[in-house]
C-alpha positions in Angstrom: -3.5 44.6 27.4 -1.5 45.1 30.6 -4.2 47.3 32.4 -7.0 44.6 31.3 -5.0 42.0 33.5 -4.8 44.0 36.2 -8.6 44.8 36.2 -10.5 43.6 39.2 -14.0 44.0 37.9 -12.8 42.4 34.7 -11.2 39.5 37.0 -14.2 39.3 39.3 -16.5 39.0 36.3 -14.6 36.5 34.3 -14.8 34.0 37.8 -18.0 34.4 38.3 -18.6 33.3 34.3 -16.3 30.0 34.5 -18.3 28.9 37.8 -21.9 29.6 35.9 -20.9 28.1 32.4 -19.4 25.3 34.1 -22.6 23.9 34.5 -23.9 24.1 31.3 -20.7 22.5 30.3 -21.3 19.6 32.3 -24.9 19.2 31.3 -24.7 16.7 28.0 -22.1 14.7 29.7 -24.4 14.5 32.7 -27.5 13.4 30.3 -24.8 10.8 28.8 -25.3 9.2 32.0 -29.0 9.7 32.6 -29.5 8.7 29.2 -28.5 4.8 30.6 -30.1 4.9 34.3 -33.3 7.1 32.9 -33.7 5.6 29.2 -33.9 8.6 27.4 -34.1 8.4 24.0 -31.8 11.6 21.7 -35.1 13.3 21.1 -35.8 14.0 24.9 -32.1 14.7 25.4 -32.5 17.4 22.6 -35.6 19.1 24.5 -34.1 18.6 28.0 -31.1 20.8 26.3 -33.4 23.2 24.4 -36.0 23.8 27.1 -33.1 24.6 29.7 -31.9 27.2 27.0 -35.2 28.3 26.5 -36.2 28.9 30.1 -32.3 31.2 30.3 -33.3 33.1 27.3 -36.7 34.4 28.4 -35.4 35.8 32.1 -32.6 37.3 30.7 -33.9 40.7 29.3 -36.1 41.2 32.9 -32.7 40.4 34.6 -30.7 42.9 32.5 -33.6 45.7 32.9 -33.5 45.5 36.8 -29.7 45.2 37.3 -29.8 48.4 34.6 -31.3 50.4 38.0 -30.2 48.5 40.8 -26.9 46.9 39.9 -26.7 43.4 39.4 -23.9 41.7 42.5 -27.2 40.0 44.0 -28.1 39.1 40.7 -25.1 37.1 40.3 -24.5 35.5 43.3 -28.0 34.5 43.3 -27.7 32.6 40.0 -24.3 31.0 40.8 -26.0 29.4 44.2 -29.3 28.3 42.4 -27.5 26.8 39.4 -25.2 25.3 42.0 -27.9 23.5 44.1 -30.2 22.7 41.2 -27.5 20.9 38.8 -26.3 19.2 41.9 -30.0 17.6 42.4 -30.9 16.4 38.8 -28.9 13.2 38.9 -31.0 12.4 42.0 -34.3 12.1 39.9 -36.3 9.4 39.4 -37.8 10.0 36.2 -37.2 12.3 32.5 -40.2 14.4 33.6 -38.3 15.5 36.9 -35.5 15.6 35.3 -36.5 17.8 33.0 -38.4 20.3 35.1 -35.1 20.8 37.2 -33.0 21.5 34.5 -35.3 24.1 33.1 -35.6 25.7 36.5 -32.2 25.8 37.1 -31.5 28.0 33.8 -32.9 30.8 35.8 -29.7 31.1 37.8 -27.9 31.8 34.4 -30.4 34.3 33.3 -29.8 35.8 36.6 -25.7 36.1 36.1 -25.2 37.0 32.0 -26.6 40.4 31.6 -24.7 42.2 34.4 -21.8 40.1 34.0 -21.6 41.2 30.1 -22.3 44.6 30.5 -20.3 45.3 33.4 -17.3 43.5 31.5 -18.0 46.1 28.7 -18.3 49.0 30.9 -14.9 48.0 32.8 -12.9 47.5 29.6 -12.7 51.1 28.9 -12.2 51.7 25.6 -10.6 48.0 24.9 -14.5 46.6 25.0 -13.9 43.9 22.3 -10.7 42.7 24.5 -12.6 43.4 27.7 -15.8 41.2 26.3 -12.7 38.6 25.2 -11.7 38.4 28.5 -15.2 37.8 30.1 -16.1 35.3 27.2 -12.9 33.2 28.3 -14.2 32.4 32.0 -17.1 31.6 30.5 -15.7 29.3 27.9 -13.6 27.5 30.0 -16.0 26.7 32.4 -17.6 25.0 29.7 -14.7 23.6 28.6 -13.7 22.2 32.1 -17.7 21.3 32.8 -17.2 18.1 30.2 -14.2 16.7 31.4 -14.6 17.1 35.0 -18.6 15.8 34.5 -16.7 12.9 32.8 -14.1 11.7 35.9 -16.5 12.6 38.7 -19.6 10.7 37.0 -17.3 7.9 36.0 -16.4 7.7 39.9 -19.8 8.6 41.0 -22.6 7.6 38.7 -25.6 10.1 38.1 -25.5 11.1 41.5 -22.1 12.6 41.2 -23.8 16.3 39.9 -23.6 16.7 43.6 -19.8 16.6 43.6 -19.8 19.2 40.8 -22.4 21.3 42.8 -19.9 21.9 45.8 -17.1 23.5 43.1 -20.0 25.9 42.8 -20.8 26.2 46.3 -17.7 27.0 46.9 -16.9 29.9 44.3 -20.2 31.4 45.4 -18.5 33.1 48.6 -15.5 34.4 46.6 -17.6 35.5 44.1 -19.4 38.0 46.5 -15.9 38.9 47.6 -14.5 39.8 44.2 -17.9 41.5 43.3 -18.3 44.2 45.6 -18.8 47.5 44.7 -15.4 48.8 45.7 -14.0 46.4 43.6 -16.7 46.8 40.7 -17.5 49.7 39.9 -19.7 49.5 36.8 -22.5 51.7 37.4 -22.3 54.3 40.0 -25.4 55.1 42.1 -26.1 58.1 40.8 -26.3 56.6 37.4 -28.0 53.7 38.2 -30.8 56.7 39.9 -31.0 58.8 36.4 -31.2 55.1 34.2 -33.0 55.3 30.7 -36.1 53.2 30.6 -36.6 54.2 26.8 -35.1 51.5 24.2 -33.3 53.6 21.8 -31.4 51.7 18.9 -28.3 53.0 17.7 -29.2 54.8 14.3 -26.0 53.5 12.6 -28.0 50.0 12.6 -30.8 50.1 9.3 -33.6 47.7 9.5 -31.6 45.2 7.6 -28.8 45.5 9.5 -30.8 44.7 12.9 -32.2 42.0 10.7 -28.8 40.7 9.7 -27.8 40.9 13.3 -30.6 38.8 14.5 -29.6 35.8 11.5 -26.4 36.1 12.3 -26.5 35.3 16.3 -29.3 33.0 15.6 -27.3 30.7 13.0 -23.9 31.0 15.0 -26.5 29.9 18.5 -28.2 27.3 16.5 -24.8 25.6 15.5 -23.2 26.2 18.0 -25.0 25.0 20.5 -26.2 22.0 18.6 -23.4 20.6 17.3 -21.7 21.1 20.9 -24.3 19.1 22.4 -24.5 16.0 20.0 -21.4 15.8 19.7 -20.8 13.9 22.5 -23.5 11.4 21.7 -22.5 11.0 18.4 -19.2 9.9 18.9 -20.1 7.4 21.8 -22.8 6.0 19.3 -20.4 6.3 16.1 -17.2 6.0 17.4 -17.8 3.6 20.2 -16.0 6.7 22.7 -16.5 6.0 26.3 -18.3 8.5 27.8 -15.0 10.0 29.6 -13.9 9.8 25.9 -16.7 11.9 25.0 -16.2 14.2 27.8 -12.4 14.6 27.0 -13.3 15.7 23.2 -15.7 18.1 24.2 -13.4 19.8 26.7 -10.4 19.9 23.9 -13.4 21.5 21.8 -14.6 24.0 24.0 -10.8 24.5 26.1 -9.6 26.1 22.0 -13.3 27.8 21.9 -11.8 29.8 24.8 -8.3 30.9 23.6 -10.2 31.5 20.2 -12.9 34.1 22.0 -9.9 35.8 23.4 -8.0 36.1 20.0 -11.0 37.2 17.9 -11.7 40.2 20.7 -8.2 41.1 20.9 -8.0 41.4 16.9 -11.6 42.7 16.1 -10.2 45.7 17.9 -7.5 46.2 15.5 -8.9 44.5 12.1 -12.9 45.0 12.5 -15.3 42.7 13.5 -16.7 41.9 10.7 -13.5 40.4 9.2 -13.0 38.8 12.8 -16.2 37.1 11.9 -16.2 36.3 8.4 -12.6 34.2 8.8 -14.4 32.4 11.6 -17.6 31.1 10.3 -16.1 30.3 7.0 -12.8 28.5 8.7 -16.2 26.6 11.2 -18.0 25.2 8.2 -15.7 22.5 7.0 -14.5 21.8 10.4 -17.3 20.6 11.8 -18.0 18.9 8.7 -14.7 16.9 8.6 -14.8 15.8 12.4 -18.2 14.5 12.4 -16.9 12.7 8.7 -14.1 11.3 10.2 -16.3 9.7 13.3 -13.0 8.3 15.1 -10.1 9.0 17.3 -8.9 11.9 14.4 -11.5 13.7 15.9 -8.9 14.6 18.9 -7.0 16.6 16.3 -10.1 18.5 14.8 -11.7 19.4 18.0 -9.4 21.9 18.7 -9.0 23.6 15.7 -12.8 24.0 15.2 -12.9 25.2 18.9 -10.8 27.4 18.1 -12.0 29.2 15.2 -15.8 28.9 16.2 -14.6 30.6 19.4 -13.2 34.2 17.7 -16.7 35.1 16.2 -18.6 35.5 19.5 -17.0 38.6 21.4 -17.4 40.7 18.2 -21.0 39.6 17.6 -22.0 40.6 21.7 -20.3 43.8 21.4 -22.2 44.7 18.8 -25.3 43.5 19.8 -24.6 45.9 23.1 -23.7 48.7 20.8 -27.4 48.0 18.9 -28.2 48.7 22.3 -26.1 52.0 23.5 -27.7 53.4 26.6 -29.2 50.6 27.7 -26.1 48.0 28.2 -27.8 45.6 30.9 -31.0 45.7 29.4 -29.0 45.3 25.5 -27.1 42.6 27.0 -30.5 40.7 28.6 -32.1 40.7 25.1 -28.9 39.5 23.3 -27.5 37.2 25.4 -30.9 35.7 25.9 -31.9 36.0 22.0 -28.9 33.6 21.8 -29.5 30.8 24.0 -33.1 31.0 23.2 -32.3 29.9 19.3 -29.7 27.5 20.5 -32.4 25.9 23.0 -34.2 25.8 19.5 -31.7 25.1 17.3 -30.4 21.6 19.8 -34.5 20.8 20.0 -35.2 20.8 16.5 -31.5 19.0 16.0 -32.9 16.1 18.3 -35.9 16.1 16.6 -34.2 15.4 13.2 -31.8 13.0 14.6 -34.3 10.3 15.0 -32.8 7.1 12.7 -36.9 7.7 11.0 -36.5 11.3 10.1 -33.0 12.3 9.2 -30.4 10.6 11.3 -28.0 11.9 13.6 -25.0 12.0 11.1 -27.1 14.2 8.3 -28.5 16.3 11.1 -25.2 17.0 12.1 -24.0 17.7 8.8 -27.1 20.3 8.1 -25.4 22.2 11.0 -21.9 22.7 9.4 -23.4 24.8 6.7 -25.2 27.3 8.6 -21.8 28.9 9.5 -21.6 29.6 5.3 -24.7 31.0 5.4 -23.9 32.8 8.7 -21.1 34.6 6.7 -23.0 35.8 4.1 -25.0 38.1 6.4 -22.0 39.7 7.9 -21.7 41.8 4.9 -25.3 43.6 6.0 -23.7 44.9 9.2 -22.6 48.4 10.1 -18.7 49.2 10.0 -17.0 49.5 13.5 -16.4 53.1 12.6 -19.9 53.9 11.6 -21.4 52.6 15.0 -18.6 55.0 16.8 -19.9 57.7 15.4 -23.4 57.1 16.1 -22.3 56.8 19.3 -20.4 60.2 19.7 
């Protein structure tokens, strides 16, 4: 663990993660408050959500194919200055459809960042990947995690117009991002590999058709909740529990701050337990939290939010590092396809959520409720995935 801390790629890559995700943190809060000045109804807060997923799932596998060849530092600086200038500018619009076509533009600048940043973070690890992906997961957590409760005070002061306070936090990480990522300080793919990279897909063969099948359910269910639940949350308790919207924003960061801790924990022990025991205790200790919070619709959810943070948290790392090891001599392009398989289905998974939320269709607190069983069902498809020691010795 002690070499992992002192890992300046590692470090360089986890920054650069808190600064992108903090956005996307930030971005229900920010349509809590265009949701008044703009009149938007939780249908078109769902596809404003979903399409800005969308649009960072497509990019992503182009993103991780170039950066496979060329190395990704441009890449990532890049995204974190479009993101930055982009979220700062969508309070400033005058109507939904504006709006909306800035926040779907500005997912690009995501797209741009996760590959490399994932695949370096593997590469760097060494052999500690699952703790090395932990460690990169955690900047990106807590940057969503901080994105709620700092949209929440600076909003609060500001009004809509205050995304252009959170864009200069970005602004400002962009230069020391550069810093941290040059090559000297990152060396996750040399030249001369990057010169002699494999264009040819090739899946690991420890991975049967089912298994790749179970994969794809299993990242698609965790996204869908995941995602979903995380960004209704806050309009459900300012509907339901008559939260202010700082409220709101403080019970989403307590959520996603434990969603942090709990990626590190569940990397740290899938590398010791297995991953898919890592995940099974998760998704089946998710389920009845989420349930209970929404249930309990009032201040108690202060105490539930972290808890269910937590243990939704300690199933991702083990889920991306084998997605990369599907993936085994392509990591940026594995990464690309993964990482954007992911927010594609939660960009779904939130859209389809808003759609069933409407009071004439299902209602926000059933629709809420369909999304703390997935995790049940999530479990159940763990059992159809390959055994860590089976994928290392495909890999050998």
């Amino acid at each position: 663990m002690r070499h992992l801390l002192k890992n300046k790629a590692l470090w360089s890559l986890t920054l650069g993660h808190f600064a992108i995700d903090l956005f996307s943190g930030a971005l229900p809060i920010v349509l809590l408050y265009l949701k008044d000045s703009l009149n938007l109804s939780l249908e078109q807060v769902g596809v404003v959500i979903g399409l800005y997923s969308i649009s960072t799932s497509l990019a992503q596998p182009i993103f991780g194919y170039f950066s496979d060849a060329i190395g990704g530092r441009w890449f990532a600086v890049g995204g974190l200055l479009w993101m930055s200038i982009l979220h700062g500018v969508v309070g400033f619009m005058p109507s939904y459809e504006t709006a909306l076509l800035i926040a779907v533009v500005a997912g690009f600048g995501s797209a741009a960042f996760h590959p490399q940043g994932a695949s370096g973070a593997n590469v760097a690890a060494g052999d500690r990947k699952q703790a090395g992906v932990a460690m990169f997961m955690v900047g990106g957590n807590t940057g969503y995690a901080v994105g709620p409760l700092l949209a929440g005070f600076i909003l609060g002061v500001f009004g809509p117009r205050g995304t252009a306070v959170l864009a200069v936090i970005g602004l400002a990480i962009t230069p020391v991002l550069y810093v941290l990522t040059d090559p000297k300080y990152v060396p996750i793919t040399a030249p001369k590999d990057r010169k002699q990279a494999n264009w040819k897909i090739q899946l690991n063969p420890a991975f049967t058709t089912v298994a790749v099948l179970a994969l794809i359910g299993v990242m698609s269910l965790r996204a869908t909740s995941q995602s979903a639940f995380t960004s209704f949350v806050p309009q459900y308790f300012t509907i339901v529990g008559n939260f202010s919207n700082q409220e709101a924003g403080t019970l989403s960061f307590l959520m996603l701050g434990a969603l942090a801790a709990g990626s590190f924990t569940g990397g740290m022990l899938a590398d010791r337990v297995g991953p898919q025991r890592v995940m099974v205790a998760s998704l089946l200790a998710t389920a009845p939290l989420m349930a209970i919070m929404i249930l309990l619709g009032d201040y108690r959810a202060f105490f539930i939010a972290p808890i269910l943070g937590f243990a939704s948290g300690a199933a991702w790392p083990p889920m991306l590092v084998m997605s990369q090891t599907l993936f085994h001599k392509n990591a940026g392009v594995g990464t690309g396809i993964a990482l954007g398989f992911v927010f594609a289905m939660g960009g779904v998974g939130t859209s389809l959520t808003g759609w069933l939320a409407v009071p004439e269709r299902m209602g926000l607190l059933a629709a809420l409720l369909l999304l703390a069983a997935l995790p049940l069902v999530n479990a159940l498809l763990v059992a159809f995935l390959p055994s860590q020691r089976r994928m290392q010795q495909a890999q050998a």
